[in-house]
C-alpha positions in Angstrom: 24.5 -19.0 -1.4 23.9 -15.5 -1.9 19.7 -14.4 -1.7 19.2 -13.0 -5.4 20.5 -16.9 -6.1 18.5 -18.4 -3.8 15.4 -16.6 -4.8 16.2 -17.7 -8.0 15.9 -20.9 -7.6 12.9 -20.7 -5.6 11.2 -18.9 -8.7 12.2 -22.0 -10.7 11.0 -24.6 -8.3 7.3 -22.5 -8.1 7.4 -22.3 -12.2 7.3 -25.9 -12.0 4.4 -26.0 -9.5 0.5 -26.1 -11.2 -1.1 -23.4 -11.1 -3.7 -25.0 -8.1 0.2 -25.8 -5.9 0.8 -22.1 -6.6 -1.8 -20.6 -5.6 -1.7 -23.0 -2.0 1.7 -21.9 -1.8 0.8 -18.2 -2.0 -2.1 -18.8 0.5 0.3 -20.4 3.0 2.7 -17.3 2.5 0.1 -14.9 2.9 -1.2 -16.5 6.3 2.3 -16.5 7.6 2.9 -13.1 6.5 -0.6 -11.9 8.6 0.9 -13.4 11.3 4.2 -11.5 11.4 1.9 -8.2 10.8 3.6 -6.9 7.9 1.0 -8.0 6.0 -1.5 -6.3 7.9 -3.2 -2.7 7.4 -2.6 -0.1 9.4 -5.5 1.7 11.3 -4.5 6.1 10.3 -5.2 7.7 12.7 -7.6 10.7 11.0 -7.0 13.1 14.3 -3.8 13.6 13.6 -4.8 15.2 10.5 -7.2 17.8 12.1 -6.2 21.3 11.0 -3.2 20.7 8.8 -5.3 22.8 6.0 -5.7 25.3 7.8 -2.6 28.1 7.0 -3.5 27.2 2.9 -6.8 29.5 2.9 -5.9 32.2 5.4 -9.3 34.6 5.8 -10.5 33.0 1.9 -13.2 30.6 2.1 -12.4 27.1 1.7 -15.0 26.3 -1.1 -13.5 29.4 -3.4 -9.8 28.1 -2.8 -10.9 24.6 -4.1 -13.3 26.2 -7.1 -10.0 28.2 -7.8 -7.7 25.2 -7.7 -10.0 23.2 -9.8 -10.2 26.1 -12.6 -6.3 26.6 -12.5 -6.3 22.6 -13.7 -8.5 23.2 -16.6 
């Protein structure tokens, strides 16, 4: 059975579910999805970030270039 067909019918069998059975089902899916990880969030790493800004000012000071930016929006 090919997957679009099979998540087809999967659709249907949940339409026929109450709304309470639906909303177990999608608790038990989101558990077993934390435990695989993909449902979990990512921790960014804000050092990595540290000086990418840096070549957009040059010698300008940063609070100008963002005034400037702002007024160009307007």
């Amino acid at each position: 059975m090919r997957k679009q067909a099979h998540l087809e019918k999967i659709e249907k069998v949940i339409e026929s579910l109450t709304p309470h059975e639906q909303l177990k089902l999608v608790e038990k899916l989101a558990q077993r999805l934390r435990k695989t990880g993909l449902a979990s969030k990512k921790r960014l790493d804000w050092n990595k970030l540290y000086g990418l800004g840096k070549g957009l000012w040059g010698k300008e000071d940063a609070q100008d270039y963002v005034n400037r930016q702002r007024e160009d929006r307007l």
